[in-house]
Backbone as ProteinMPNN parsed JSONL, in Angstrom:
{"seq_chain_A": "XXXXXXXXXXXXXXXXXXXXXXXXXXXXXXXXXXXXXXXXXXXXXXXXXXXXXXXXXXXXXXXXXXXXXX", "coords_chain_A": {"N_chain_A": [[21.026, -36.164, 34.246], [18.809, -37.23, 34.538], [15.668, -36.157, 35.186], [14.592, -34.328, 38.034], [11.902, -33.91, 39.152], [10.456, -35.807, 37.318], [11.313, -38.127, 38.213], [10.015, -38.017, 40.548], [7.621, -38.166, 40.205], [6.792, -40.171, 38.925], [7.9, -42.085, 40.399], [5.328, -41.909, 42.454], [3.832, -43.364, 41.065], [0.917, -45.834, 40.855], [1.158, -49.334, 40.125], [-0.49, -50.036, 38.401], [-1.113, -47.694, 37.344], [1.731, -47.184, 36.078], [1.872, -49.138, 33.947], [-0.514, -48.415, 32.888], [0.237, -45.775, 31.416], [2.766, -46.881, 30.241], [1.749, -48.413, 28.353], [0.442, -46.05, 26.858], [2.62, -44.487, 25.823], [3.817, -46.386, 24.046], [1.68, -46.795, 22.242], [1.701, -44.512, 21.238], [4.532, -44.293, 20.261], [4.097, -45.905, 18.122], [2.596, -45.331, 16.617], [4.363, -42.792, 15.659], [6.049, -43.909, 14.666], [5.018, -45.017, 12.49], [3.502, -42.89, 11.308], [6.334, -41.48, 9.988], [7.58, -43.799, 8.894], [5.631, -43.3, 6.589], [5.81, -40.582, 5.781], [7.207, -38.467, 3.061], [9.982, -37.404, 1.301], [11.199, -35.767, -0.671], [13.534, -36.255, -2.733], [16.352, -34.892, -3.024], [17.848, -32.392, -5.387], [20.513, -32.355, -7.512], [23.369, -30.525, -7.655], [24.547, -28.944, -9.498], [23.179, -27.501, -12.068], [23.265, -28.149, -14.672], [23.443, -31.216, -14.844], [21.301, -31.684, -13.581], [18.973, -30.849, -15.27], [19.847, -32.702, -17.605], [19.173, -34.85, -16.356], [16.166, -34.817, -16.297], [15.777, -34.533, -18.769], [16.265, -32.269, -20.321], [17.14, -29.88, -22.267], [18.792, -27.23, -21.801], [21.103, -25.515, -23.668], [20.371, -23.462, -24.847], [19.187, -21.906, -23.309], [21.14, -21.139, -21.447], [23.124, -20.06, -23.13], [22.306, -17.711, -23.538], [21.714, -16.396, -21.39], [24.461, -15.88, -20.33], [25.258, -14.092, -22.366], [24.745, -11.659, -21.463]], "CA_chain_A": [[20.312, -36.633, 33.084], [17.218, -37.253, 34.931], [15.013, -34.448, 35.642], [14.001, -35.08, 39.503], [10.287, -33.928, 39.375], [9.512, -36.364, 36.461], [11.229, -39.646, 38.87], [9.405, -38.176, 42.084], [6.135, -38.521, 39.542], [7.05, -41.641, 38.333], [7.752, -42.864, 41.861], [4.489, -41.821, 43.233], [2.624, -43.815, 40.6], [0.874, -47.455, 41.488], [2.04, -50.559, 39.098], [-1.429, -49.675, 37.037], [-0.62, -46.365, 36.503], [2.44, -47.268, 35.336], [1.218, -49.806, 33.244], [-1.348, -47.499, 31.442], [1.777, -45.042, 31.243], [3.726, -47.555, 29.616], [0.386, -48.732, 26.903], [0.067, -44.962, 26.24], [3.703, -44.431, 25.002], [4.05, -47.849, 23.478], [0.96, -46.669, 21.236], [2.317, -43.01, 20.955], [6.054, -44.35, 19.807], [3.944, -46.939, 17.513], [2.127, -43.818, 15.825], [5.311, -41.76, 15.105], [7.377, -44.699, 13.186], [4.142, -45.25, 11.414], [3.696, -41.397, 10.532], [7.534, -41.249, 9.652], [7.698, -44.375, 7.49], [4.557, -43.064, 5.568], [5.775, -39.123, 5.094], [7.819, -38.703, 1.745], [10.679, -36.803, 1.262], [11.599, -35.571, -2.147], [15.214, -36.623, -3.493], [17.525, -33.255, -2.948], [18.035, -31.83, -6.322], [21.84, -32.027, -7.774], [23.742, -29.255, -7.296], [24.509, -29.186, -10.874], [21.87, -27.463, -13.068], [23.325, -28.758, -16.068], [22.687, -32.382, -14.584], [19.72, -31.761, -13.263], [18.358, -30.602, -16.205], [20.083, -33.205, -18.258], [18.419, -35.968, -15.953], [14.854, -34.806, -16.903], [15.487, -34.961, -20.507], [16.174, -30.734, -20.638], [18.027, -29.242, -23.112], [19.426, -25.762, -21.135], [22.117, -24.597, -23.809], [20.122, -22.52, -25.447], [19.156, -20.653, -22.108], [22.576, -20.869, -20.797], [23.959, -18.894, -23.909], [21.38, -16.581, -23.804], [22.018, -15.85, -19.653], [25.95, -15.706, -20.591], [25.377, -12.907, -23.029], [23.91, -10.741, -21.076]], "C_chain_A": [[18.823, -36.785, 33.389], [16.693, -35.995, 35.495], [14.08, -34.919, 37.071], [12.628, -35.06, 39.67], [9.683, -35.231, 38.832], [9.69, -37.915, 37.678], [10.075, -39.471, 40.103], [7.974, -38.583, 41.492], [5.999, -40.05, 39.627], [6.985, -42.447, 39.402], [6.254, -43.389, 42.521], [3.348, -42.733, 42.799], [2.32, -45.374, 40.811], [1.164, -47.969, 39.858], [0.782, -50.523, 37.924], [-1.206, -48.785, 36.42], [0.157, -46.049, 35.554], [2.124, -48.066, 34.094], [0.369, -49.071, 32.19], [-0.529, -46.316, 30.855], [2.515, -45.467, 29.684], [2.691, -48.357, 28.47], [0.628, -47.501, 26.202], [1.386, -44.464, 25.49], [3.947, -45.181, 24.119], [2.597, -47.335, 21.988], [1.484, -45.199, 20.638], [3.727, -43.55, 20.003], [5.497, -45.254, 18.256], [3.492, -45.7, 15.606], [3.08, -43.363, 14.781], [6.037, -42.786, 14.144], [6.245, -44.852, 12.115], [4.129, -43.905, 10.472], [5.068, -40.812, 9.57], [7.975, -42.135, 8.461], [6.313, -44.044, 6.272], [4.858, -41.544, 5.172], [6.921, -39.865, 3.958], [8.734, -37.45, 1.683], [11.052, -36.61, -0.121], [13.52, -35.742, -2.037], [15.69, -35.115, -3.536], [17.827, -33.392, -4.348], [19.772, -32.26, -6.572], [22.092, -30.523, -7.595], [24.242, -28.466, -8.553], [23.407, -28.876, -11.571], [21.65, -28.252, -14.169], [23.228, -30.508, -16.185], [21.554, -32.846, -14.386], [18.907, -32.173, -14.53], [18.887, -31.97, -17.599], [19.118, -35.072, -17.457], [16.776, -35.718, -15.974], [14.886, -34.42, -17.963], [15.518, -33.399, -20.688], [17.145, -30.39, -21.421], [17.896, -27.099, -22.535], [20.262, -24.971, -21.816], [21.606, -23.192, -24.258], [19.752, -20.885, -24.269], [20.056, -20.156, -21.409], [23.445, -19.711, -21.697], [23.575, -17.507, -23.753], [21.67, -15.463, -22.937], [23.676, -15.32, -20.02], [26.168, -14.76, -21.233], [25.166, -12.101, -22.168], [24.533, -10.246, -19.386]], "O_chain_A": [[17.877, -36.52, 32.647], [17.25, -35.083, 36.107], [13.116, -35.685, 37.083], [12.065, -35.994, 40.241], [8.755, -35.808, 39.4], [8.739, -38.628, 37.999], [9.4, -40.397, 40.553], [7.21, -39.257, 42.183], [5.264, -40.809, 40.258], [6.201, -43.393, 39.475], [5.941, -44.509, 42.925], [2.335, -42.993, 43.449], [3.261, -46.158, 40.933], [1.321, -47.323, 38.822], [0.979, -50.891, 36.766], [-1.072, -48.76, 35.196], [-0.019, -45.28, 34.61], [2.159, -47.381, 33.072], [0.512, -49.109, 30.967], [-0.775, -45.991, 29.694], [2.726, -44.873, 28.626], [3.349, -48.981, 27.638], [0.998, -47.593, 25.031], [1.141, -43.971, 24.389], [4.408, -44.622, 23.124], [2.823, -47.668, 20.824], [1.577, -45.046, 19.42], [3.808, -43.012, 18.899], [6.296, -45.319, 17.322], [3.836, -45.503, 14.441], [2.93, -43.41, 13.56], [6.511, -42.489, 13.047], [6.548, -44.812, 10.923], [4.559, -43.801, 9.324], [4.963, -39.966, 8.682], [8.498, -41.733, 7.421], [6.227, -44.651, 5.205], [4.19, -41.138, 4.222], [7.349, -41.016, 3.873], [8.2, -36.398, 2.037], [11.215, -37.674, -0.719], [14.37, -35.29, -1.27], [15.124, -34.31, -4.276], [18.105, -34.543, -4.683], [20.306, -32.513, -5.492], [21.286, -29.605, -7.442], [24.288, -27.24, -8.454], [22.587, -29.768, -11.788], [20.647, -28.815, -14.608], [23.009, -31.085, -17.25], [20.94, -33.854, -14.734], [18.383, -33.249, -14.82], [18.114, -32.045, -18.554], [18.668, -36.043, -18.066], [16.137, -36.688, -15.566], [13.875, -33.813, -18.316], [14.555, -33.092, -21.391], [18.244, -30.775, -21.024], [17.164, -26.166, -22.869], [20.537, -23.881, -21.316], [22.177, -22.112, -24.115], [19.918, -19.667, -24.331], [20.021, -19.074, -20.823], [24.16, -18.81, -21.259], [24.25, -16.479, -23.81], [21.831, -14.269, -23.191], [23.868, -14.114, -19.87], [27.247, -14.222, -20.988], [26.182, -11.437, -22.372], [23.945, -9.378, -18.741]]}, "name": "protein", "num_of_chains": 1, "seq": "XXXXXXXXXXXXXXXXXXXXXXXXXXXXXXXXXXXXXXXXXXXXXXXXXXXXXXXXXXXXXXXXXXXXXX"}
C-alpha cells in the first residue's frame, strides 16, 4: 500500500519539513472541499420526456403526434 520511495522521502525529512509538509496539504485539502462545496451540479434530467416536459409547464402532445405519424 505504501509506495517505498515516498516513506524513504518522508523519512529523510526534519520535524520542520514535515511540519511545512503537513501546513501545505492541510491548506491544499482546505481548498478542494471549498472548490467542491462551491461547484454546482445540475439536477439529472428524468428519464421521462413526457415528465420532464410536464415539470416545466410543456405541453409535448402536439409534437408527440406529429413525431408518431411520421
Amino acid at each position: 500500500m505504501h509506495d517505498e520511495r515516498s516513506v524513504d522521502f518522508l523519512m529523510s525529512l526534519q520535524p520542520e519539513q514535515l511540519d511545512m509538509l503537513v501546513a501545505q496539504l492541510e491548506v491544499m485539502v482546505v481548498a478542494k472541499r471549498a472548490e467542491k462545496a462551491n461547484s454546482f451540479a445540475p439536477p439529472s434530467p428524468p428519464s421521462d420526456i413526457g415528465r420532464l416536459a410536464d415539470s416545466l409547464g410543456l405541453d409535448l402532445s402536439g409534437i408527440m403526434r406529429e413525431i408518431s405519424r411520421k
